[in-house]
C-alpha positions as CSV (number, residue, x, y, z in Angstrom):
1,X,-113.3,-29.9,-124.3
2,X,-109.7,-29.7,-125.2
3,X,-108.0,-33.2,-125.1
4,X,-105.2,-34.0,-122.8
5,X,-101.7,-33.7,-125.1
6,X,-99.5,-36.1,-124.7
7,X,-95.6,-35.7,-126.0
8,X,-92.0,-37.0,-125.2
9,X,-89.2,-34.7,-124.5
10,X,-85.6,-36.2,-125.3
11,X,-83.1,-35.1,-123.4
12,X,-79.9,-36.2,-124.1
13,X,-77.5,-35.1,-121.4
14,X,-79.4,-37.2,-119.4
15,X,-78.3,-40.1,-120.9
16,X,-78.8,-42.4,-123.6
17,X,-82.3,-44.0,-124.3
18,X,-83.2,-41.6,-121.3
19,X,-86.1,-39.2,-121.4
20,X,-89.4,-37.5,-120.0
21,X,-92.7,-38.7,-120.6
22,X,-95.2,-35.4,-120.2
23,X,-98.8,-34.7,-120.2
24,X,-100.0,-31.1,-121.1
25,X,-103.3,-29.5,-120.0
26,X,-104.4,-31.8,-117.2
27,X,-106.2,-30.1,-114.2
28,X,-105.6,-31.0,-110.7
29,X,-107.3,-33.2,-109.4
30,X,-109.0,-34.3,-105.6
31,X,-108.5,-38.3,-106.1
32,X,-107.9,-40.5,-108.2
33,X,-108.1,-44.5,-109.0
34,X,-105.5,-46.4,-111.3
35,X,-105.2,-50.2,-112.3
36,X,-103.4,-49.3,-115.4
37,X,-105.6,-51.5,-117.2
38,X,-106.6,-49.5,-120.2
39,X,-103.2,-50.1,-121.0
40,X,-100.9,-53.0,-122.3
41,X,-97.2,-54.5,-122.5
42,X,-94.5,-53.5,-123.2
43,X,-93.7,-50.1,-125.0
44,X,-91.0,-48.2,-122.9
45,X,-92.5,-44.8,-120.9
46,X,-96.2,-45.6,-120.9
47,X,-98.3,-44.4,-118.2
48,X,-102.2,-43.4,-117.9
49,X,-103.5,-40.0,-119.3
50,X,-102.1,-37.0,-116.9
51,X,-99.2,-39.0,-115.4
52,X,-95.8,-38.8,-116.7
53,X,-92.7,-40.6,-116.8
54,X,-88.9,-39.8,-116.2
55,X,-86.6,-42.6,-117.7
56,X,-82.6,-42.0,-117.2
57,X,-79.5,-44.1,-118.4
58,X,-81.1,-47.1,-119.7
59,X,-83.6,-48.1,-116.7
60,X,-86.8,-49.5,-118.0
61,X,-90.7,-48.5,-116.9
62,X,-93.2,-50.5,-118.8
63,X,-96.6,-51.4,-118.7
64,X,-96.5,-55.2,-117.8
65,X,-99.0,-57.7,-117.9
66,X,-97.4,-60.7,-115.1
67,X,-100.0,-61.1,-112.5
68,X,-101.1,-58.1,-111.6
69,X,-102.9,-57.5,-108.5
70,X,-106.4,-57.0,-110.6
71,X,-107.4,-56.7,-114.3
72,X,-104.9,-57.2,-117.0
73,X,-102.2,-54.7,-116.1
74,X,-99.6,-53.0,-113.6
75,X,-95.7,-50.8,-113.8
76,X,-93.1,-52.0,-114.2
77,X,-89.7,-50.6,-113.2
78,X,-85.9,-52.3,-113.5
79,X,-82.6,-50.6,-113.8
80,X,-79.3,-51.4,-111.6
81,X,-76.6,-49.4,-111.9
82,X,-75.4,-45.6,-111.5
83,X,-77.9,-43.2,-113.3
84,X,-80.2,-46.2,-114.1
85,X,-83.0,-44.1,-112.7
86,X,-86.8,-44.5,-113.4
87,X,-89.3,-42.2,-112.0
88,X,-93.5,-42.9,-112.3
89,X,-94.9,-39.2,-111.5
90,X,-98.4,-39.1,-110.4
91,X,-101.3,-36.6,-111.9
92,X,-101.7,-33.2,-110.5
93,X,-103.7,-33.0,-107.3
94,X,-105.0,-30.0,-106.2
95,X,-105.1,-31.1,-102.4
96,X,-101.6,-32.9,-102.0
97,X,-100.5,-30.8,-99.1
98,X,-103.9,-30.8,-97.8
99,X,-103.3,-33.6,-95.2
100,X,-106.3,-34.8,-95.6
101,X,-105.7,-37.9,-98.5
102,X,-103.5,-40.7,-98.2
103,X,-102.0,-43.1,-101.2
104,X,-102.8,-46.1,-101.0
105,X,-100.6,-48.9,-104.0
106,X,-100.0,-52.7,-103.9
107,X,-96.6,-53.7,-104.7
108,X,-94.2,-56.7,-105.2
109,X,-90.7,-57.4,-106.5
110,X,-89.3,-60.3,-108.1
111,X,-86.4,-60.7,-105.4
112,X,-85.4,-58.1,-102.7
113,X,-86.2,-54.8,-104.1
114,X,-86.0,-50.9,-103.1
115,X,-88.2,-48.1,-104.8
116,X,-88.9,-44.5,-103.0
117,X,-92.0,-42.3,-102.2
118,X,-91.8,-38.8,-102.8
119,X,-92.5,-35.7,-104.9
120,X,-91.3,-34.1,-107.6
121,X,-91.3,-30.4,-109.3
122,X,-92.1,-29.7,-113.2
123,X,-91.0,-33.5,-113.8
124,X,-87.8,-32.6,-113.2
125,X,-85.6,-35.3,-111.8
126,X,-83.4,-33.2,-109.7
127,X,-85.8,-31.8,-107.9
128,X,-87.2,-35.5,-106.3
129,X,-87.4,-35.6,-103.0
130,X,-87.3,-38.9,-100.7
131,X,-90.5,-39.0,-98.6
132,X,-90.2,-42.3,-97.7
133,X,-88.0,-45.5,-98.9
134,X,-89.8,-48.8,-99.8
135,X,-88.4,-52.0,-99.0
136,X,-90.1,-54.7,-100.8
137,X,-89.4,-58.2,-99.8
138,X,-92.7,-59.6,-100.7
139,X,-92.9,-61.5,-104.1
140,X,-96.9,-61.9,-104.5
141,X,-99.4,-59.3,-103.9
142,X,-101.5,-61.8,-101.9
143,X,-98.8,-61.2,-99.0
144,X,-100.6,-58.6,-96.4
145,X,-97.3,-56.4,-97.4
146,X,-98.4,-55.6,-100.8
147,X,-100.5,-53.8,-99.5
148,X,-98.7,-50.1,-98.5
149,X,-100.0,-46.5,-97.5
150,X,-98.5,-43.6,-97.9
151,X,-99.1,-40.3,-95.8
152,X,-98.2,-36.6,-97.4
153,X,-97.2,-33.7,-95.0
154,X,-98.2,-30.7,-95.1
155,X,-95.1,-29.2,-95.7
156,X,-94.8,-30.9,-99.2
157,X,-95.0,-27.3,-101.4
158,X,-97.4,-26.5,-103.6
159,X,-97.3,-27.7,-107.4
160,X,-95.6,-30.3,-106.9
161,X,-96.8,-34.0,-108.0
162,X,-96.5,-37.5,-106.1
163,X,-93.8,-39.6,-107.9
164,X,-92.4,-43.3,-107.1
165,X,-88.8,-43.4,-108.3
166,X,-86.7,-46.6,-109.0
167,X,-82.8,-45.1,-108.5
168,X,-81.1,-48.1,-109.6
169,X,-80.0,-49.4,-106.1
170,X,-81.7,-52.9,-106.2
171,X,-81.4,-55.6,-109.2
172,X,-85.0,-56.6,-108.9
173,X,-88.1,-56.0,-111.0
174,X,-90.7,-53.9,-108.8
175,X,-94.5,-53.8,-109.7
176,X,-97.1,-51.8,-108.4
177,X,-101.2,-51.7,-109.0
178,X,-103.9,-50.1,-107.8
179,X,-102.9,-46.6,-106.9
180,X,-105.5,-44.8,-104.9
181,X,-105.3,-41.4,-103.6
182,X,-108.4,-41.4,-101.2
183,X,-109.8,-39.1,-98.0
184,X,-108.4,-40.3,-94.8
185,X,-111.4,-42.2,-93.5
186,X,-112.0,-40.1,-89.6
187,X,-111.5,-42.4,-86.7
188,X,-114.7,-43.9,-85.1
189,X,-114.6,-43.7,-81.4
190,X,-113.1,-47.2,-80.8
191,X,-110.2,-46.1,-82.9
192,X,-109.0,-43.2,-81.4
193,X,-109.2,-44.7,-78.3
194,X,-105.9,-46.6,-79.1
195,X,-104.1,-43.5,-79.6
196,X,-105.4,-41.5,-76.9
197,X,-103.7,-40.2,-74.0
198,X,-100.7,-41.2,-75.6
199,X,-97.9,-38.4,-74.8
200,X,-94.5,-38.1,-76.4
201,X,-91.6,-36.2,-74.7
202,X,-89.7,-34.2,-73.6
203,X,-90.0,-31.4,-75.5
204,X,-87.7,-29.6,-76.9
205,X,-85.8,-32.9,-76.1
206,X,-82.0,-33.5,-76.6
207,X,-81.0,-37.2,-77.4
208,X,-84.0,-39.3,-75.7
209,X,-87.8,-38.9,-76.6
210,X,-90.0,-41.1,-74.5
211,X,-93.1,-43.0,-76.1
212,X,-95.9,-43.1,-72.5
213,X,-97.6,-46.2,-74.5
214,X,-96.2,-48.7,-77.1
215,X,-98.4,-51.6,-76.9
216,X,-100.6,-51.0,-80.0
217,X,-97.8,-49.1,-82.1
218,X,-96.7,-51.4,-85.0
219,X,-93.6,-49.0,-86.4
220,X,-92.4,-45.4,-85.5
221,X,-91.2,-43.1,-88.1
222,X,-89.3,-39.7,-88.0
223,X,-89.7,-36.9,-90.4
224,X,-87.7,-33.9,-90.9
225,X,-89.5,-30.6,-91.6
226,X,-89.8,-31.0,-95.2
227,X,-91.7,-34.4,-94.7
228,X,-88.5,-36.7,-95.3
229,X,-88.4,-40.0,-93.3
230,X,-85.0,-39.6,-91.2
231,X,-85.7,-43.3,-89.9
232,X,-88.4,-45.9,-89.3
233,X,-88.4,-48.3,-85.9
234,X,-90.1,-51.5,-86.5
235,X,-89.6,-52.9,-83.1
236,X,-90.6,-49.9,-81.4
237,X,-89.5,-48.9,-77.4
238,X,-90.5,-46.5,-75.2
239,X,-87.6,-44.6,-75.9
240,X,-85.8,-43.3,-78.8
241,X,-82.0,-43.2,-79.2
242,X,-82.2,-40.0,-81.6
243,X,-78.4,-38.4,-80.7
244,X,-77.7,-38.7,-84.4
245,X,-80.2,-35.8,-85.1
246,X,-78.8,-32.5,-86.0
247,X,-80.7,-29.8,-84.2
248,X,-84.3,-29.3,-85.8
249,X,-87.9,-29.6,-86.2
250,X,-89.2,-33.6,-86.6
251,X,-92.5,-35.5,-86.4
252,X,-92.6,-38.3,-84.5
253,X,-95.6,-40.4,-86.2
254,X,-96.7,-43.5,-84.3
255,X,-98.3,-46.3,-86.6
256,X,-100.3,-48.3,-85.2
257,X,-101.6,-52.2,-85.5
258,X,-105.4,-51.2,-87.1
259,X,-104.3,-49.2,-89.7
260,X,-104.3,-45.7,-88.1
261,X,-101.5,-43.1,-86.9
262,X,-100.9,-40.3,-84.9
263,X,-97.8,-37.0,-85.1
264,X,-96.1,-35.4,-82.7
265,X,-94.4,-32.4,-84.2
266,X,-91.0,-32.1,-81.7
267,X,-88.2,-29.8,-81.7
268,X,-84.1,-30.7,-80.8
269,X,-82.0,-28.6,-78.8
């Protein structure tokens, strides 16, 4: 069996004390489980065996070691500041577009912090593109909002790796544990009961899309066709004010309050 290679690229235009962390010769993988503990505080870069790590301009991504949600260990990332950019990049998965795995992390910040959820190509930071932002208000990960799942679309291409980026907008410390990339369990019949019959329209539509049933939706996003969240409702109605929408292809996905969700893929005049 040949070992996984592990080896740090320096690159300089990208600032000072910036770099990539890369992994060579990992194979994809279905799933995966990481607490980070096999690992310790504090040298800067470190991440598990077949993920990588993309630090820019003096941000910092460490292993630390300050209550973590289980074991000894969890990431850290800091940086504030233009270009102060750290990016955590996942292993390879071989089913990321597969829509049929979610990623599931616990995270916390040590005052009001901002990371983002999306993928990344060749660990190149230019090519990272926003999925979804996370707001992180919680300071504990015994608050119920540590606890965060992320959906993939299909649309995300293929070779591409899950990534968590830190672009410097927030002067807090953010930790995350636990990263799971499991199977989307398949909804009993009691669960899809709370989605069905639901209907959203018109469509095409033009400025207004009606929601038939919000009772048991917790938050409504909108994606673009590339799987970008345009927005996220967290006090849903049973219509949406979307005139601000250039003319397109979006998915209207309902959470909802036991954990599952439902898409509707709409189209804008």
């Amino acid at each position: 069996m040949i070992k996984n290679l592990y080896f740090k690229i320096c690159l300089p235009l990208l600032g000072i004390l910036g770099g990539i962390s890369a992994n060579a010769q990992c194979s994809a993988v279905s799933s995966f489980s990481e607490n980070f503990d096999a690992y310790s505080c504090c040298n800067m870069g470190v991440v598990p065996t077949c993920w990588d790590s993309v630090i820019l301009n003096g941000a910092s991504q460490i292993i630390s070691s300050t209550s973590p949600a289980s074991g000894t260990s969890q990431i850290y990332q800091f940086g504030y500041g233009t270009g102060k950019v750290s990016i955590v990049i996942m292993p390879p998965i071989s089913n990321i577009n597969a829509g049929t795995h979610h990623l599931k992390v616990k995270m916390k910040a040590n005052s009001a912090g901002y990371l983002e959820f999306g993928y990344i190509k060749d660990n190149l930071p230019d090519t990272f593109v926003v999925l979804q932002g996370i707001n992180i208000n919680n300071t504990s990960y015994n608050d119920v909002a540590a606890q965060r799942t992320f959906t993939v679309p299909t649309s995300v291409p293929d070779g591409t790796r899950l990534a968590i980026r830190n672009p410097g907008t927030s002067f807090a410390g953010h930790y995350w544990d636990d990263a799971v990339w499991e199977p989307i369990v398949s909804l009993g019949t009691k669960e899809s009961d709370v989605s069905s019959g639901i209907k959203v329209y018109p469509n095409p539509f033009n400025d207004i899309v009606n929601i038939s049933d919000i009772k048991n939706v917790q938050t409504i996003t909108i994606n673009d066709a590339v799987g970008r969240i345009i927005k996220t409702l967290e006090k849903p109605a049973t219509t949406l004010q979307l005139n601000d929408l250039q003319k397109g292809i979006y998915f209207v996905t309902l959470h909802f309050k036991n954990g599952t969700e439902k898409s509707f893929k709409t189209i804008k005049n």
